[in-house]
C-alpha positions as CSV (number, residue, x, y, z in Angstrom):
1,X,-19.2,75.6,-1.1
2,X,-19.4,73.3,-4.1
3,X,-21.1,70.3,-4.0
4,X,-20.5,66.9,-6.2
5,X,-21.8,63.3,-6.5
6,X,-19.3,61.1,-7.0
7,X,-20.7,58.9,-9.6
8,X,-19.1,55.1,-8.7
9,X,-20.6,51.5,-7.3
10,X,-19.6,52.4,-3.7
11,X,-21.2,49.2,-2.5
12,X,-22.1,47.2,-5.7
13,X,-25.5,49.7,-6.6
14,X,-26.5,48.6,-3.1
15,X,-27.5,51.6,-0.4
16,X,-25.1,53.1,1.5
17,X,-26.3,53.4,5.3
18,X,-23.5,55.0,7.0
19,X,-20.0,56.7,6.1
20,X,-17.4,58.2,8.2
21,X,-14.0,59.9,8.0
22,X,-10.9,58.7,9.8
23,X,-9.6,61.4,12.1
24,X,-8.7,62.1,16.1
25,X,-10.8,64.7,18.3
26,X,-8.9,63.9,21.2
27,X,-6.5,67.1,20.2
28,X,-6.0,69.8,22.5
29,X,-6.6,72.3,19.9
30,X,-7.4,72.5,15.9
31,X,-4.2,73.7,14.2
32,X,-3.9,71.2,10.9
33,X,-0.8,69.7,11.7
34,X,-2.8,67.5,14.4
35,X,-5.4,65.8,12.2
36,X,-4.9,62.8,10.1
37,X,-4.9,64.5,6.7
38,X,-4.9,60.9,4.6
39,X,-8.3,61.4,3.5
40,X,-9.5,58.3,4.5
41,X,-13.1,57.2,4.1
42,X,-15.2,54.8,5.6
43,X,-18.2,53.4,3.8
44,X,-20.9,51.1,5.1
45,X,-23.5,49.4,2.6
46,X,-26.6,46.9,1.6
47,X,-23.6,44.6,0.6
48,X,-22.7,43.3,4.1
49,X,-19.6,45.3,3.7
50,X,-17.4,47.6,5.1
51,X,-15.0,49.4,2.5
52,X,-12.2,51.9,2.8
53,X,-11.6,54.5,0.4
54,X,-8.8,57.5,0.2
55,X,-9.7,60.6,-1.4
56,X,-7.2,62.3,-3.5
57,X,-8.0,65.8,-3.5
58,X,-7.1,69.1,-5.5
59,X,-7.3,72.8,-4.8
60,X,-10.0,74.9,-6.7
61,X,-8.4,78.8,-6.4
62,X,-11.5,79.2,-4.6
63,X,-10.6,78.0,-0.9
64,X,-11.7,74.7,-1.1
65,X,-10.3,71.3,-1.8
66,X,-12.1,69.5,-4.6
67,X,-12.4,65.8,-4.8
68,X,-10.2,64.7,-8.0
69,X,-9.8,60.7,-7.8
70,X,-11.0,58.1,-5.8
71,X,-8.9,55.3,-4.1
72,X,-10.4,51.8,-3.2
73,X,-8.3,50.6,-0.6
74,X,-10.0,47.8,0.5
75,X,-13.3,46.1,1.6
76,X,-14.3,44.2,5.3
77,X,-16.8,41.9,4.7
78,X,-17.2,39.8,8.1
79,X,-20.9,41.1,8.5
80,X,-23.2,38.8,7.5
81,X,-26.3,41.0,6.7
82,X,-26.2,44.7,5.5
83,X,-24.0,47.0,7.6
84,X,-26.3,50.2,9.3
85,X,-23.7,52.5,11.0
86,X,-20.0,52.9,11.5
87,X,-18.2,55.1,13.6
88,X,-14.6,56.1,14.9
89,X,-13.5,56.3,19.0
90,X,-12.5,59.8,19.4
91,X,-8.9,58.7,18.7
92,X,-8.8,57.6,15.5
93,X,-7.5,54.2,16.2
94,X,-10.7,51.5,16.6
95,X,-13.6,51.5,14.0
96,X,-17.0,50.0,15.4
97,X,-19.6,48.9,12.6
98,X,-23.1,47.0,13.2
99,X,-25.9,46.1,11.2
100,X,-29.1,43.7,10.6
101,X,-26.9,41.0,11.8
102,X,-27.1,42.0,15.2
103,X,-23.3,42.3,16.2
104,X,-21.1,44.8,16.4
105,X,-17.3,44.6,15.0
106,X,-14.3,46.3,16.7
107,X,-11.6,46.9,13.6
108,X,-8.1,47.5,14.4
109,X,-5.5,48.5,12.0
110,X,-2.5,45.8,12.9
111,X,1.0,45.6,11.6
112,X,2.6,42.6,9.8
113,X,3.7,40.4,12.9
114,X,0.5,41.2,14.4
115,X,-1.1,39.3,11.7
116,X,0.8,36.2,11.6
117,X,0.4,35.9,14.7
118,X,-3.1,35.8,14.3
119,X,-3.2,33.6,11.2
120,X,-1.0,30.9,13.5
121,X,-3.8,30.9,16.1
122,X,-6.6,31.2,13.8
123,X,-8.2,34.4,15.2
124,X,-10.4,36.4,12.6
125,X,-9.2,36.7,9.0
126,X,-7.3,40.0,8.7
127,X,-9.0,41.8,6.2
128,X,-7.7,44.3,3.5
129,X,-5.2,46.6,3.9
130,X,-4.7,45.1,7.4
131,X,-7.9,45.7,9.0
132,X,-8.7,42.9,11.6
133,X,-11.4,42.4,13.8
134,X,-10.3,43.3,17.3
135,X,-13.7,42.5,19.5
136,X,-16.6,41.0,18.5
137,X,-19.7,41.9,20.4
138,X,-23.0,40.0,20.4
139,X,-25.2,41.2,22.7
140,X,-25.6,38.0,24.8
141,X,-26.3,39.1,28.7
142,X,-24.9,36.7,31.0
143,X,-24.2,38.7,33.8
144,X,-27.3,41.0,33.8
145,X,-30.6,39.4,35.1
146,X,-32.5,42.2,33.6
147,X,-31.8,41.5,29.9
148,X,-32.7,38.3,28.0
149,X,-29.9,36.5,26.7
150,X,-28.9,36.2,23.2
151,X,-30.6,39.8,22.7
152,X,-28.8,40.2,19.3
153,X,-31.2,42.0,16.8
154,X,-31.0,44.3,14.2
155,X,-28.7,47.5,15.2
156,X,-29.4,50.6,14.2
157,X,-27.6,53.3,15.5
158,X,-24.2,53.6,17.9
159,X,-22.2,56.0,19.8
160,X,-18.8,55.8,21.7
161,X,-18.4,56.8,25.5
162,X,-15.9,60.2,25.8
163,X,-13.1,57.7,27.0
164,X,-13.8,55.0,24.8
165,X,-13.8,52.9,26.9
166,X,-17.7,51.6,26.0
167,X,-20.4,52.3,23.4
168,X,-24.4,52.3,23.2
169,X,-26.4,50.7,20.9
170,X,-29.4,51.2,19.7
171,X,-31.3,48.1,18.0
172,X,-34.8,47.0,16.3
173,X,-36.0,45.2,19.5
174,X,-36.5,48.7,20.8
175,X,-33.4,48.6,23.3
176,X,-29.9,49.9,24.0
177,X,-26.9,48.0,25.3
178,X,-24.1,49.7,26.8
179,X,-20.7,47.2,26.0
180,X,-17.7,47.3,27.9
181,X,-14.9,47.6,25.1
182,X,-12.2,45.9,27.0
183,X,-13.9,42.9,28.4
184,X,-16.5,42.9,25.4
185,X,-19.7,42.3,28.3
186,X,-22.9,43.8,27.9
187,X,-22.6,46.1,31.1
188,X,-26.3,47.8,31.2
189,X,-29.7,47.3,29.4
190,X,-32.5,49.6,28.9
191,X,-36.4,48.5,27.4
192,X,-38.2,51.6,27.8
193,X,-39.4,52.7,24.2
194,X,-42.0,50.7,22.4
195,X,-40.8,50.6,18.9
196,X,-37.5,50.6,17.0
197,X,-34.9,52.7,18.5
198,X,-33.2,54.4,15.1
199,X,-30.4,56.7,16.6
200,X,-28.6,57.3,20.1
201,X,-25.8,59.8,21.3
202,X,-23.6,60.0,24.2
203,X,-22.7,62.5,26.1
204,X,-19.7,64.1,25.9
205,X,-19.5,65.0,29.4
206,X,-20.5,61.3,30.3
207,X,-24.1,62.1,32.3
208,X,-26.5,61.6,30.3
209,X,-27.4,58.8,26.9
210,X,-30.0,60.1,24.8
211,X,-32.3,58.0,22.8
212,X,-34.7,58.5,19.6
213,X,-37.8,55.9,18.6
214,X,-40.0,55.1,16.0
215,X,-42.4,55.7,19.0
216,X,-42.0,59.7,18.8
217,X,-40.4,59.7,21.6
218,X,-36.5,60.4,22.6
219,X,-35.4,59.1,26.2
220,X,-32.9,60.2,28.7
221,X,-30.9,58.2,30.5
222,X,-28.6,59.1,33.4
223,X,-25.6,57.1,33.8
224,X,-25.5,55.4,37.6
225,X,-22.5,54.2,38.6
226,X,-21.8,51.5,41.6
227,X,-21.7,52.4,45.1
228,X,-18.3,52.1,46.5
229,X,-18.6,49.2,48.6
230,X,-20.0,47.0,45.9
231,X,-16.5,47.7,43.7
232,X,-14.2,44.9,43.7
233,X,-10.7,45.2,42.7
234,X,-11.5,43.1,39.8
235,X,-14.2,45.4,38.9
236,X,-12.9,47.4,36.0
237,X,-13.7,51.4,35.4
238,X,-16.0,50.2,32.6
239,X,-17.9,48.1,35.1
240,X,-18.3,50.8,37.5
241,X,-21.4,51.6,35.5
242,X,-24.8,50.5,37.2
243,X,-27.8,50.8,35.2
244,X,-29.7,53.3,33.4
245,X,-31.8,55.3,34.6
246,X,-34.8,56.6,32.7
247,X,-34.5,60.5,34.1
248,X,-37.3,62.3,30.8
249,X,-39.3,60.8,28.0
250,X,-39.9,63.6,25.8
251,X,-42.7,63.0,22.6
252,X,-45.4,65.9,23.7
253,X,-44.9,69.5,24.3
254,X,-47.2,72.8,23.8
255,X,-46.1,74.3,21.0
256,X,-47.1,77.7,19.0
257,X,-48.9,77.3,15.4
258,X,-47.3,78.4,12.0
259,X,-50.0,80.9,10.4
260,X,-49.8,79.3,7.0
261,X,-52.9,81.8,5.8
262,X,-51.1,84.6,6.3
263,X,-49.3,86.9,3.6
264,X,-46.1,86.2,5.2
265,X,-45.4,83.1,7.4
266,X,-46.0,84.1,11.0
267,X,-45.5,82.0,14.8
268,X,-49.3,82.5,16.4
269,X,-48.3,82.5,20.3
270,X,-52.2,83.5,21.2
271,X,-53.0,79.3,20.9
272,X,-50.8,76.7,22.0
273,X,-51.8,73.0,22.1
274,X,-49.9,70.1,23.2
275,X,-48.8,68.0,20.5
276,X,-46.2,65.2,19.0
277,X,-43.1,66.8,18.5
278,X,-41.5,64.2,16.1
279,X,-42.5,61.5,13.2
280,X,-44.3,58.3,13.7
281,X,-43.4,55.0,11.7
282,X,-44.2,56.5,8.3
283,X,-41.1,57.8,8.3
284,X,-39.3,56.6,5.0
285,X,-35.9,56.2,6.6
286,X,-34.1,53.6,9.0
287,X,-32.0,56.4,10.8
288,X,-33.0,59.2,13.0
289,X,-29.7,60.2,14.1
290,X,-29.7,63.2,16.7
291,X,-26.6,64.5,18.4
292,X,-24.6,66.4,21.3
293,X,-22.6,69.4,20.2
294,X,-18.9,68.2,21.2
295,X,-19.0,70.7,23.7
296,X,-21.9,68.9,25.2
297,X,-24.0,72.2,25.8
298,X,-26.5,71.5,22.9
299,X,-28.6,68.6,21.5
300,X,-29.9,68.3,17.9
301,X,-33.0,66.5,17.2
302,X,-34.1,65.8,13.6
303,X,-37.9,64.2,12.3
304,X,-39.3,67.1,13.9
305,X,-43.2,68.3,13.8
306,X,-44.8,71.8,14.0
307,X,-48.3,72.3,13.6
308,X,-50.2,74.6,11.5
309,X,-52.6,76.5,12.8
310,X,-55.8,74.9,14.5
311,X,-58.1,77.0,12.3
312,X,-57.3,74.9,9.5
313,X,-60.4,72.2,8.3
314,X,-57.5,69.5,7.7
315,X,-56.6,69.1,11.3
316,X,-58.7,66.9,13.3
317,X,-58.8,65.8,17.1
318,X,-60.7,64.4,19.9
319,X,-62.4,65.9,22.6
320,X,-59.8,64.6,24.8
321,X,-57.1,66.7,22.9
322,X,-55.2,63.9,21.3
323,X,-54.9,63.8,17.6
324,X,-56.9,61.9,15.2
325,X,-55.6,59.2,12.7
326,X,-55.6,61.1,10.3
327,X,-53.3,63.7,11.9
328,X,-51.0,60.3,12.4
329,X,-50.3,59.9,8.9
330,X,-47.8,62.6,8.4
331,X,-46.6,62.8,4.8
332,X,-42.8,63.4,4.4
333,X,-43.6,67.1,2.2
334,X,-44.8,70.1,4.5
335,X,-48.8,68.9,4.5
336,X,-51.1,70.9,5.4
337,X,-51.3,70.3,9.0
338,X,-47.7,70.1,10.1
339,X,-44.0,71.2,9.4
340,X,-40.9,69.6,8.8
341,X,-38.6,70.6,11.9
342,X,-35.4,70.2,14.0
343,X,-35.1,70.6,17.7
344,X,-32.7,71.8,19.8
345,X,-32.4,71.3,23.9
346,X,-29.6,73.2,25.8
347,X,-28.1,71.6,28.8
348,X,-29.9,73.3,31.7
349,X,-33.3,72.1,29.6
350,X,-32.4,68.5,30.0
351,X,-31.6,68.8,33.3
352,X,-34.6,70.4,34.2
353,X,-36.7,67.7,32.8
354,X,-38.2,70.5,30.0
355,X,-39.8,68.6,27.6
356,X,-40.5,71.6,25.4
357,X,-37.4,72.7,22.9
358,X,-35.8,75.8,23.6
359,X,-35.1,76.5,20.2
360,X,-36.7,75.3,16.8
361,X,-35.5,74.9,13.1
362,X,-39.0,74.9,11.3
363,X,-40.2,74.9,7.4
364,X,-38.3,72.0,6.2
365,X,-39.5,70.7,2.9
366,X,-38.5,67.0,4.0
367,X,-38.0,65.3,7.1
368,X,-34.7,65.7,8.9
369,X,-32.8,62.0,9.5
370,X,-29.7,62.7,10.9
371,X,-27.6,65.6,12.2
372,X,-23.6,66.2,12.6
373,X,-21.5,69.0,13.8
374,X,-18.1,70.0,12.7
375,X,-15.7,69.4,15.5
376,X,-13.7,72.7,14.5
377,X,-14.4,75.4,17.3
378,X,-14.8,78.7,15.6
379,X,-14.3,82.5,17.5
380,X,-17.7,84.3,17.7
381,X,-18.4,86.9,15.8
382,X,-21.3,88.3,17.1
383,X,-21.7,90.3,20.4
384,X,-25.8,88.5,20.4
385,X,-25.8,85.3,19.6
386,X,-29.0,83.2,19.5
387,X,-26.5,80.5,21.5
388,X,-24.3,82.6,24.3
389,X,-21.7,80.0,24.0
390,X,-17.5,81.7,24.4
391,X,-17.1,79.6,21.0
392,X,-19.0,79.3,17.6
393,X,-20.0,75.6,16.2
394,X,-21.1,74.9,13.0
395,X,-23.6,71.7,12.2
396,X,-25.1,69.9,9.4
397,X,-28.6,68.5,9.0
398,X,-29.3,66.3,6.3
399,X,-33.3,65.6,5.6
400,X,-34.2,63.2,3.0
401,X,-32.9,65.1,0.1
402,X,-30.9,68.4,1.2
403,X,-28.3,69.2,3.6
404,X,-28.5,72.6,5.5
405,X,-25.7,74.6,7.3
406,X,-26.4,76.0,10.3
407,X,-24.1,77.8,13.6
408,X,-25.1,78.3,16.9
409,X,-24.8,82.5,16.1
410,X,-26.9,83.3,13.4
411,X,-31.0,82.8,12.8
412,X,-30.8,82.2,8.8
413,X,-28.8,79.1,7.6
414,X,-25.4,79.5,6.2
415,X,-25.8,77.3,3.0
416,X,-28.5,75.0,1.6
417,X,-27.2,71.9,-0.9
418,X,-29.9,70.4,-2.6
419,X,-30.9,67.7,-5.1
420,X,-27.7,65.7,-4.9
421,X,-29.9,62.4,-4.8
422,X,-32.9,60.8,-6.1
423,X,-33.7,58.7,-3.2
424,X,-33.5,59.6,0.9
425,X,-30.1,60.4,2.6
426,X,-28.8,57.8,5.1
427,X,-26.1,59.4,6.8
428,X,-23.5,62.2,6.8
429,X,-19.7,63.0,8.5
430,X,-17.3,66.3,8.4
431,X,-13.5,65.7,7.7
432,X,-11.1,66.1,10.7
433,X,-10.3,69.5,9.6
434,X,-14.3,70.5,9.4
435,X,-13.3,71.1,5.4
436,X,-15.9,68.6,4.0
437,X,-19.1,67.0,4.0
438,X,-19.3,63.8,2.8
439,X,-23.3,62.3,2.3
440,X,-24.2,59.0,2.4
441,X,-27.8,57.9,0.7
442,X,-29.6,54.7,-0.6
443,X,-29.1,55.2,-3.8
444,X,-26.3,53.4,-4.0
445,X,-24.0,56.8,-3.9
446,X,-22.2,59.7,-2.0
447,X,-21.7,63.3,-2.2
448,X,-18.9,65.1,-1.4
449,X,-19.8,69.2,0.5
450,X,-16.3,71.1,-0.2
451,X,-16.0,74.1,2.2
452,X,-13.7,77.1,2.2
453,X,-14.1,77.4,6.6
454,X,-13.1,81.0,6.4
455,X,-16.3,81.7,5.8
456,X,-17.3,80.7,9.8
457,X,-14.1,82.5,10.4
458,X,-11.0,82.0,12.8
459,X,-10.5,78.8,14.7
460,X,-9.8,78.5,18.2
461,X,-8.5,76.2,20.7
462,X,-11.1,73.2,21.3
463,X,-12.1,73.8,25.0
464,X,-11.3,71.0,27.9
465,X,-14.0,69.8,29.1
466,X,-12.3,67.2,31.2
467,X,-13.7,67.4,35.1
468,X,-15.2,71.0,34.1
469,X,-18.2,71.8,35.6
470,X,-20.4,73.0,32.5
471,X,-22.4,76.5,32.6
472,X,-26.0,74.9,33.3
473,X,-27.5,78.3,32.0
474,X,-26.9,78.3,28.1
475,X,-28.6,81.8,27.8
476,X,-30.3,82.4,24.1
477,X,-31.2,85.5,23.4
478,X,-34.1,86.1,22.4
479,X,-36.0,88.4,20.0
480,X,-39.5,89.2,19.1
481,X,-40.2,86.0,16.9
482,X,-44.2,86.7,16.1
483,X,-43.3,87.3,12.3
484,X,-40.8,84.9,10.5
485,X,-37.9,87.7,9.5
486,X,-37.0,87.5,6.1
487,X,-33.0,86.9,5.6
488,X,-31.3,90.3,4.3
489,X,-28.9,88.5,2.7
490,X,-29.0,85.5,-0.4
491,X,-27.5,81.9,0.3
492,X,-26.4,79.1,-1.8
493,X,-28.6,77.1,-3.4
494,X,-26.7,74.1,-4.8
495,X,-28.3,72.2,-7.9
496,X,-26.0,69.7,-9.7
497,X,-28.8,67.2,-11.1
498,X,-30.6,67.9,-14.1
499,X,-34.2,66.9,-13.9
500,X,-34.8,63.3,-14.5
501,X,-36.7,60.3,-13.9
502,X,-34.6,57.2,-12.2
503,X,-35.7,53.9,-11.0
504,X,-36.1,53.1,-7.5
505,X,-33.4,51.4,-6.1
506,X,-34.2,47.9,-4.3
507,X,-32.7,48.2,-0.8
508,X,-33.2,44.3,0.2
509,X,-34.5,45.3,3.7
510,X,-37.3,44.1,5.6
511,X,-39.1,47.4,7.3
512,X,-42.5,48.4,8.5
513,X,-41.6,51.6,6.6
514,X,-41.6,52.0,2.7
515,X,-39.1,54.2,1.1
516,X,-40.3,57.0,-0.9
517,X,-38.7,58.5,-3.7
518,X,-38.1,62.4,-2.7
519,X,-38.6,64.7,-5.9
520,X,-35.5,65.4,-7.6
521,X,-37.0,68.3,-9.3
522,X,-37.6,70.4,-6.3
523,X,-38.0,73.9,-6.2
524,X,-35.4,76.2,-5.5
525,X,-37.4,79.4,-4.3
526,X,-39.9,76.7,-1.8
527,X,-36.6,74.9,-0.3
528,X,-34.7,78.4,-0.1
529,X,-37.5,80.2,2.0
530,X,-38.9,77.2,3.7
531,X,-35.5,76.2,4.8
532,X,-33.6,79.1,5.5
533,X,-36.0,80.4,8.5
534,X,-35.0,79.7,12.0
535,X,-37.1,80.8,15.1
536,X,-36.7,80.4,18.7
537,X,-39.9,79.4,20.4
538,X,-40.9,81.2,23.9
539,X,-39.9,78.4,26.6
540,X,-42.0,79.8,29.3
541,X,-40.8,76.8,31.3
542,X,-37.2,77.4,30.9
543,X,-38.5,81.5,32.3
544,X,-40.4,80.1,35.1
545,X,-37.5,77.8,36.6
């Protein structure tokens, strides 16, 4: 891998909140002839903008494509107030971006006549390079007597339906709207956290919506659809959609300590203690963007928490088990009473209702903020994976200032790219042929991950999972995890920054939560043994079922 920070005003020396690649998943299978190879790149910033870029790439000799120049192409700038997320349909062909302003914009790349034709009816100013807003979605609830009307508030977070036919949102007046993309109506409502909701995912077998809060909590919602007789003709398939329903809140779980006296990091299973599993407000980012694996069989939660052990003076509770304040003010470095994490649920976990992860991505120097899998389907390699999946995925987690590779077959992480920023990361998105990384981060810049895949090996034909029932039983096999195993062999540790001191950059955003500058010393030995460990935790409940 080789790692570089592309060193231009992507958004005026404003933050960058969210970036995405233009590309299609809805392939049958992964050959390179049916991706959009134009290197297109979508940028979203502090600026009220929207900007495309193209990246002109070049081959290094050593399997990767290097980023050589850097294309503006051109810039949407219909948001009123900073931008917080963009993303793609599945298809490539409708761009959705939201932000502070509390609406989302549907963009739709339109022809010449198209245009005009616009222009004489005096629809929405075609942007650059022929960009146009297709929908514009507000938020407004006339037809649901559940919601309060004129709900439009700061958006977050947002995720397309497999079909894309409808999206989720996830906003600052701690709710999610599901829109119907065709008719542009706010189709169902959900109020059930108590603070900000910062990221959301869909699910791409269309069952389930999964939430995550400022609260410390992540919801999951079932999709209900309408009963048969209450379907009109002029009900559309959008509109079959019900409600949702609230089916687990997940913030508490009994979890094993992390033996931080002992000579070698050790999982103590003798005391387990129900605790918070994730972050509270003091959090020093806007985004906590979890994910489903594309096959739908996984999901990745970052801001994790694991506690150190209970013999430790630092920790303090109540007799009634819950922790003290001073346990709620988590610092973002590994403090003495808890660890950084990341999550993981299989399928047959949230169906179940387990609130306890099945498997855990501990020792994180930094808080995890968002998460994003390649969506290139790999052969296994391994007769005993961690993950018994007939494929191998590959995912990145970005924490506030590293990015870590990880796939679903092997306990140590692939590669570790550090120090590319001075100030958190915001976001993060692989190119359609899962051959780069592209980071996103408020300091007003973004890095580009080159990747030679052959090192996760041959693809494979991406899997239907069109009216496929899905193996409920995602078996993990397990090992003795009491002792943290030390990796037999070395990874990449990516440094491109020489140590310096840089001024914090002024995001112009109103938030509960102050952003901290991360150190952009680090230290390579901590992040490389506190990051490279992966250990599954004992889900007795998953056992017992």
């Amino acid at each position: 891998m080789e790692a570089t920070n592309l060193q231009i005003y992507w958004h005026e020396s404003q933050p960058v909140y969210s970036i995405t690649f233009r590309g299609s998943q809805a392939d049958d299978d992964n050959d390179d002839e049916n991706f959009n190879e134009k290197g297109e790149l979508f940028t979203a910033g502090g600026d009220n903008k929207v900007r495309l870029w193209r990246l002109n790439c070049e081959e290094t000799g050593k399997g990767t494509c290097k980023v050589d120049t850097i294309d503006f192409l051109s810039g949407l700038s219909l948001h009123e107030q900073a931008v917080n997320v963009i993303r793609f349909d599945h298809r490539g062909n409708v761009l959705a971006s939201a932000g502070d302003d509390g609406q989302v914009l549907l963009w739709k790349l339109t022809n010449e006549e198209t245009r005009k034709k616009q222009q004489r009816m005096g629809d929405e100013p075609v942007e650059g390079d022929g960009w146009a807003v297709w929908k514009r979605l507000r938020g407004t609830a006339n037809d649901l007597d559940n919601m309060p009307g004129g709900g439009a508030s700061e958006i977050y977070d947002l995720s397309w339906s497999p079909d894309d036919k409808y999206l989720v949102t996830a906003s600052m007046d701690n709710s999610l709207k599901v829109f119907n993309v065709d008719t542009g109506n706010c189709v169902a409502f959900a109020k059930d956290h108590n603070h900000y909701v910062q990221g959301v995912t869909w699910d791409p077998l269309n069952q389930y919506i999964i939430s995550q809060s400022v609260d410390r909590s992540i919801n999951i919602y079932e999709i209900e659809l309408r009963d048969s007789k209450d379907i009109t003709s002029s009900t559309t398939s959008t509109e079959l959609i019900k409600r949702l329903k609230l089916k687990n809140r997940i913030f508490k779980s009994e979890l094993p300590f992390i033996d931080e006296d002992a000579s070698s990091r050790k999982i103590d299973y003798s005391v387990q203690k129900s605790s918070y599993l994730y972050h509270n407000e003091t959090l020093p980012s806007f985004f906590r963007r979890l994910v489903m694996s594309p096959c739908g069989s996984l999901l990745v939660v970052p801001t994790g928490l694991i506690k150190n052990h209970p013999t430790s003076t630092s920790i303090g509770t109540k007799d009634d088990g819950e922790e003290s304040s001073q346990s709620n003010s988590i610092n973002t470095s590994a403090s003495s009473d808890f660890n950084n994490a990341v999550f993981i649920y299989t399928r047959a976990a949230i169906k179940q209702n387990l609130g306890k992860p099945s498997i855990c991505l501990p020792f994180f120097k930094k808080p995890a903020v968002a998460v994003a899998f390649s969506p290139i389907f790999y052969e296994r390699t391994s007769n005993k994976p961690y993950v018994d999946l007939p494929y191998k995925l590959v995912f990145a987690i970005a924490t506030i200032n590293q990015v870590i590779f990880y796939d679903t077959e092997n306990i140590e992480p692939i590669s570790i790219v550090s120090n590319l920023h001075y100030t958190p990361l915001t976001d993060l998105t692989w190119s359609p042929r899962g051959d780069m990384v592209m980071v996103s981060s408020t300091d007003g810049f973004c890095s580009a991950i080159s990747i030679n895949t052959a090192v996760f090996g041959r693809r494979t034909k991406k899997p239907s999972f069109t009216n496929t029932i899905v193996k409920e039983e995602i078996s993990l096999n397990r090992e003795d995890a009491s002792e943290v195993k030390q990796p037999k062999r070395s990874h990449d540790i990516i440094n491109i920054l020489p140590v310096r001191k840089k001024s914090k950059v002024d995001t112009n955003k109103s938030t509960t939560d102050s952003a901290s500058t991360p150190d952009a010393t680090g230290n390579d030995k901590e992040n490389k043994d506190d990051a490279k460990t992966l250990e599954i935790i004992k889900n007795t409940e998953t056992e017992n079922s």
